[in-house]
C-alpha positions in Angstrom: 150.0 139.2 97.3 146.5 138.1 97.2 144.4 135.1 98.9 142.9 132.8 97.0 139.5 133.7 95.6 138.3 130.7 98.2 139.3 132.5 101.0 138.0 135.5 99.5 134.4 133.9 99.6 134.6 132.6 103.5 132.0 134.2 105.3 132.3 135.2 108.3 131.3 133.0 111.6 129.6 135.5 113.2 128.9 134.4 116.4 132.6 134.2 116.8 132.4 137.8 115.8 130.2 138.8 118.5 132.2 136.7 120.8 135.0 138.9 120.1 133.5 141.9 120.8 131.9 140.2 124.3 135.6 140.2 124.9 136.8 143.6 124.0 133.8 144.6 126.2 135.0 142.6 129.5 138.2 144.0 128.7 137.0 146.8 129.6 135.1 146.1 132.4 132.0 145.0 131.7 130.6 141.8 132.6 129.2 139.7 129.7 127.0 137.0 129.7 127.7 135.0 126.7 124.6 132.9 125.1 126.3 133.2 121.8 128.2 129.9 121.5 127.5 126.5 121.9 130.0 125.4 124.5 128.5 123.3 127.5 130.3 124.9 130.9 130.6 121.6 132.3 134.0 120.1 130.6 135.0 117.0 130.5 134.0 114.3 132.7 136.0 113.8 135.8 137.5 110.1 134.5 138.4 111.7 131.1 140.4 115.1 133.1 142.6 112.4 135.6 143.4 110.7 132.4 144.7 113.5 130.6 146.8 113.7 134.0 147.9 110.5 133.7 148.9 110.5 130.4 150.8 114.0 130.8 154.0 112.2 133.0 156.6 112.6 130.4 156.1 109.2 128.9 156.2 109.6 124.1 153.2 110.6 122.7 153.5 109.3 119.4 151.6 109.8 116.3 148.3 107.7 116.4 147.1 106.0 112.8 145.7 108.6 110.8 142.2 107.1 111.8 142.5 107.0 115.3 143.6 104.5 117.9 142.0 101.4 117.5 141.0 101.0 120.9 138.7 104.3 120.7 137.3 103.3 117.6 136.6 100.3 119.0 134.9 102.0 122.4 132.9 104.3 119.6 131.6 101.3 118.2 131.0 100.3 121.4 128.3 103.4 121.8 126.1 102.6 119.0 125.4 99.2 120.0 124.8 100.1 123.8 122.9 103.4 123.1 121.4 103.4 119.8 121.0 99.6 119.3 123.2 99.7 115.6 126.3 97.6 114.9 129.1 100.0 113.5 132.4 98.0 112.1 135.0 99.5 114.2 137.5 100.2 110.9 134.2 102.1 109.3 135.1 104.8 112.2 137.6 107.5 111.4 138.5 109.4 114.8 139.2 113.0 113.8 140.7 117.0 115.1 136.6 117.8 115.8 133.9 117.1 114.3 135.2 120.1 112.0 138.1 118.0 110.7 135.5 114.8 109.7 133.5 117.1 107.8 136.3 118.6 105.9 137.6 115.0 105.3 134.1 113.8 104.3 133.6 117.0 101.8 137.2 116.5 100.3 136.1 112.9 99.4 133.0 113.5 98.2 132.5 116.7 96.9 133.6 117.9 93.2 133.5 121.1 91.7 130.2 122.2 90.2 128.3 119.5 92.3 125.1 120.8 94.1 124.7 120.0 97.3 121.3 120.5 99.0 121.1 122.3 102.3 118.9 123.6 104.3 117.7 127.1 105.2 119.0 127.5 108.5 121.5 125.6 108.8 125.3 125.9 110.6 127.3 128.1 108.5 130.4 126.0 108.5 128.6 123.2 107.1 128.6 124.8 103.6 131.7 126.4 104.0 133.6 122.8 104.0 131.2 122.1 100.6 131.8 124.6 98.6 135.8 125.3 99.4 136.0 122.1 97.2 134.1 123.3 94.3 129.9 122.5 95.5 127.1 124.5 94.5 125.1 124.8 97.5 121.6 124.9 97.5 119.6 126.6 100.2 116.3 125.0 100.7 114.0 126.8 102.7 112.6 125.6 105.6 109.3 126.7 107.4 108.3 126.5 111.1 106.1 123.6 109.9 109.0 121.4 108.9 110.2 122.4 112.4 112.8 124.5 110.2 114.7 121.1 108.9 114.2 119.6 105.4 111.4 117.1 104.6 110.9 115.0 101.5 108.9 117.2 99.5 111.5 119.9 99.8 114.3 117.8 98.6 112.4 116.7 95.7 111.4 119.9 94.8 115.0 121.2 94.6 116.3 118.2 93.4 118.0 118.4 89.8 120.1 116.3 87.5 123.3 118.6 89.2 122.7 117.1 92.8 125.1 115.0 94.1 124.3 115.4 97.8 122.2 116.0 100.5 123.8 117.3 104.2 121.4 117.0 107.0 121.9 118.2 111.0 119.8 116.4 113.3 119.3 118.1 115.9 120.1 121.2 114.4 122.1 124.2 115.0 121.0 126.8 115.1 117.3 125.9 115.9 117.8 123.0 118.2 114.7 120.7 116.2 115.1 117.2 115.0 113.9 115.3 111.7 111.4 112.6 112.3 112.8 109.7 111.4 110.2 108.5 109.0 111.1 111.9 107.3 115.1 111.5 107.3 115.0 107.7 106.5 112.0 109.2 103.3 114.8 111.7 102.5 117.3 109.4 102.6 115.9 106.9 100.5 115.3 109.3 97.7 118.8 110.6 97.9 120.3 106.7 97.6 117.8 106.2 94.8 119.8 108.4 93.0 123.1 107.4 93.8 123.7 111.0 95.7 126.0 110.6 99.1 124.3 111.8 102.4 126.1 113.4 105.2 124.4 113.2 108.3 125.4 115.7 110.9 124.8 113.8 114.7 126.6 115.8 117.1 123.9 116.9 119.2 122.5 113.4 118.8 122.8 112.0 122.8 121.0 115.6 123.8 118.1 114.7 122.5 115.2 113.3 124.7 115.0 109.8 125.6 111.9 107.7 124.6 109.0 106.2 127.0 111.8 103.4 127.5 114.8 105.3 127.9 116.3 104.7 124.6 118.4 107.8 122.8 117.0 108.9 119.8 118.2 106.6 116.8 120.9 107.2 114.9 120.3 107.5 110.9 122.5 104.4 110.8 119.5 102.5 111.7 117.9 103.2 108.7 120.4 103.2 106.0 123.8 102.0 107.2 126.2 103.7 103.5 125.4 107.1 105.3 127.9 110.1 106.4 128.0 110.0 110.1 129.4 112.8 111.7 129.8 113.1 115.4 132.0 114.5 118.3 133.3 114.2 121.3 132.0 118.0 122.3 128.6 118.5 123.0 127.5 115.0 124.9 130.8 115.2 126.7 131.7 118.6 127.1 135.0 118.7 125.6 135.1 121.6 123.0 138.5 122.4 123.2 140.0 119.1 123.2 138.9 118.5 119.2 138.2 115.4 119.2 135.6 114.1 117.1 134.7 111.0 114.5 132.5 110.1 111.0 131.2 106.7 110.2 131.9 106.5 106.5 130.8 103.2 104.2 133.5 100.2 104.1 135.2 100.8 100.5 135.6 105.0 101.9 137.7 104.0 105.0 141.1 103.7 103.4 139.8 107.4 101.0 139.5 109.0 104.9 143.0 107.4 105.8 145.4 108.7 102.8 142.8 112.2 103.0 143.5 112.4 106.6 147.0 111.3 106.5 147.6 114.3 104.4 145.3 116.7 106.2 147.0 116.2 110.0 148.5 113.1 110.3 146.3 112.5 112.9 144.2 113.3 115.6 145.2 114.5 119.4 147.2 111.8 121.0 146.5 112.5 124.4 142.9 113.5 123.9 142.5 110.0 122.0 143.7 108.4 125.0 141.7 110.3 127.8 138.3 109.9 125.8 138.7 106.4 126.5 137.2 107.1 129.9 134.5 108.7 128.3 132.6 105.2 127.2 132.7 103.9 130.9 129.5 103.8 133.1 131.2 106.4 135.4 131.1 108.8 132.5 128.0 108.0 130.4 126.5 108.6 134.2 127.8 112.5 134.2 127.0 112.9 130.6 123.5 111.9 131.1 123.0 114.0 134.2 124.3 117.1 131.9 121.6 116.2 128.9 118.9 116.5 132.0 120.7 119.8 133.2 120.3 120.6 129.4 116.6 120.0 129.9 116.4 122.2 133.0 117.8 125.0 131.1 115.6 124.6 128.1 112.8 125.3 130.2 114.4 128.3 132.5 115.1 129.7 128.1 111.7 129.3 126.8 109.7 130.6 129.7 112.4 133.8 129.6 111.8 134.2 126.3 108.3 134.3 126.5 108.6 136.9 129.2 110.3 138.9 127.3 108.3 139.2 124.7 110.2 136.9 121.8 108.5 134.0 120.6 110.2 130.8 119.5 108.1 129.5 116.6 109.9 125.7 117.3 110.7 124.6 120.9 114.6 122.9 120.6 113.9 119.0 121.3 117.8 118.3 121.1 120.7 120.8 120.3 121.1 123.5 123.4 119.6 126.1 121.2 116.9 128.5 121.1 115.7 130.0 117.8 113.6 133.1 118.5 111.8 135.4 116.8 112.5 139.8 117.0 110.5 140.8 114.4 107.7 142.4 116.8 110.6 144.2 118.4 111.2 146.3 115.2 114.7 145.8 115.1 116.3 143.2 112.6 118.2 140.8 114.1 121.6 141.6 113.7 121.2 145.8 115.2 119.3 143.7 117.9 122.5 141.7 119.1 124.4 144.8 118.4 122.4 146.5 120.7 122.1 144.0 123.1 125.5 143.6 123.3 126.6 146.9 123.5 123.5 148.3 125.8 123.2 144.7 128.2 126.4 143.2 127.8 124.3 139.7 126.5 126.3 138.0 123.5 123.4 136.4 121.4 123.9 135.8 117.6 122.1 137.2 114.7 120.1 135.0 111.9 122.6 136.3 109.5 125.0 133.3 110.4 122.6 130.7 109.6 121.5 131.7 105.6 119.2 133.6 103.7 115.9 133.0 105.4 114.8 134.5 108.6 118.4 136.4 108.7 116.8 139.6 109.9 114.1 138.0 111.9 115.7 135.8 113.9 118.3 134.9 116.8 120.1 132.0 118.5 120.4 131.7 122.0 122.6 128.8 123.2 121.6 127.7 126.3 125.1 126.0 127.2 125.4 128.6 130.1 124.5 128.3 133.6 121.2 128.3 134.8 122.5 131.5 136.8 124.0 133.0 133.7 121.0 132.2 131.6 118.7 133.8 134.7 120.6 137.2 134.4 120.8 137.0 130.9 117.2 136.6 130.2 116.6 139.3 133.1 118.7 141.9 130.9 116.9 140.5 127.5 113.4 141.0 129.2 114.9 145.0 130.2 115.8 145.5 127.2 112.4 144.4 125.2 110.9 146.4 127.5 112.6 149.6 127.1 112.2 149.1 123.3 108.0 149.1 124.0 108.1 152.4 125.4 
């Protein structure tokens, strides 16, 4: 037997990768400190953890509707209005398995074969994964420091052909942590509608970014044009990567197309996680959570200075996601025998460009600074070593 020439062409995630061998290293020993994934250390918020109690006393825990309970899409809806000042229609939300499972539901109704699908250069790897298992042609824009490595309108217009049917967009972005003006993303918007081409928007790390002289989150693209791709989840703001649990906002005539595509998919999403993020739209919680996004803040700070110490510039400061995008190129090493070496000589799991696309794959690294401020302190202490010992 054979797989299919799909699976064939699936990349690697290769901060997973180094994850694994973080592991096989503590198995033997060795402590690691892991700055390779983006997984807050907090969890869940208190209310959402004695719900998930609650709800585990032997009482059914029946299917949902493939597109969630309607009492969390309701609460979801709720979110936009209080925090981003946008009415969402309730049955426009599709609660999903992650944010992982809306984007595969998004791509299976939107993309078909042969459609290019603009990109940019970096970007999160499993982003065009999801596009081109159903048939896209990806294009990977590239992205400069002065675009704060995200796509800008003249970008898209200069990779923009008769083929394109699509733009996907993070913002903030992983891996370098940098937002799009939103004069820019509502421009590249606009020229994508124009043309009748579908945008995704990828929000997740949408609630980490800073909050305006008013204390307003940063607005959502829904703001600026309401038929977009909104995809979001419940594991970066809140802290609950394992439970997979996320939603999309798709246009009114594509909810019941994300109800018979996730009705197929996996029935539906985690009935007791559905229930316990419920508690995550109280006061109580949205309290914690923004606590966390100042932690977040704290730790940016503690990353960039260490960096700089260290020798390893970041040509963008992160103003959202939990990420650092740093530079090794004065080191002399490429990026990926740099985490090798890191890994295997410090016992610090970073990630290498490689996972992110074609530009800046040997010449840059993520650092996720989801960590500990301890753990990103000894971290940063062993990076700085290990610069150091490079010099000499």
């Amino acid at each position: 037997m054979r797989p299919s020439r799909r699976a064939a062409a699936v990349q690697p995630f290769y901060a997973m990768e180094f994850g694994k061998r973080a592991l096989a290293l503590e198995s033997q020993g060795h402590p690691v400190i892991r700055l390779n994934l983006g997984e807050p250390d907090f969890g869940a918020p208190p209310a959402v953890l004695s719900a998930l109690e609650k709800v585990a006393d032997g009482r059914p825990l029946p299917y949902t509707g493939a597109t969630g309970l309607p009492e969390l899409r309701e609460a979801i809806s709720g979110f936009y209005r209080s925090e981003h000042d946008v009415e969402v229609d309730p049955g426009r939300i599709v609660v999903t398995a992650g944010a992982s499972a809306a984007l595969l539901l998004v791509s299976a109704a939107l993309v078909d074969p042969g459609d290019e699908v603009l990109i940019s250069d970096p970007s999160y790897p499993c982003n065009r994964q999801f596009a081109e298992s159903f048939g896209a042609e990806v294009v990977l824009v590239p992205t400069t420091a002065e675009s704060r490595f995200q796509l800008d309108l003249p970008a898209v217009q200069a990779n923009w052909t008769a083929g394109t049917r699509g733009i996907m967009i993070a913002t903030p972005s992983n891996p370098t942590g940098t937002s799009i003006e939103g004069s820019e993303l509502k421009a590249i918007c606009d020229f994508a509608r124009e043309r009748d081409a579908w945008r995704i928007v990828d929000e997740i790390y949408l609630n980490l970014g800073r909050r305006d002289a008013d204390g307003r989150a940063p607005a959502s693209v829904l703001s600026s044009d309401p038929d977009a791709f909104v995809i979001n989840s419940f594991s970066k703001y809140f802290g609950m990567t394992g439970w997979r649990l996320g939603w999309c906002v798709v246009p009114q005539d594509f909810a019941p197309v994300m109800e018979r595509l996730a009705q197929n998919y996996y029935i539906c999403p985690s009935t007791p996680a559905q229930i316990a993020a419920l508690e995550c739209f109280t006061a109580q919680s949205l309290e914690v959570a923004e606590a966390r996004r100042l932690e977040f803040e704290r730790r940016r700070a503690v990353v960039l200075e260490g960096l700089q110490a260290a020798g390893l510039p970041v040509p963008v400061p992160p103003d959202g996601a939990f990420y650092a995008y740093f530079d090794v190129s004065g080191t002399g090493l490429g990026a990926w025998e740099f985490c090798e070496r890191l890994l295997a000589e410090k016992h610090v799991a970073l990630t290498p460009g490689k996972d992110f696309g074609r530009l800046g794959a040997e010449r840059y690294v993520r650092l996720s600074y989801a960590a500990s401020v301890a753990e990103l302190q000894e971290g940063l202490a062993r990076l700085a070593d290990f610069t150091a010992a490079l010099s000499t």
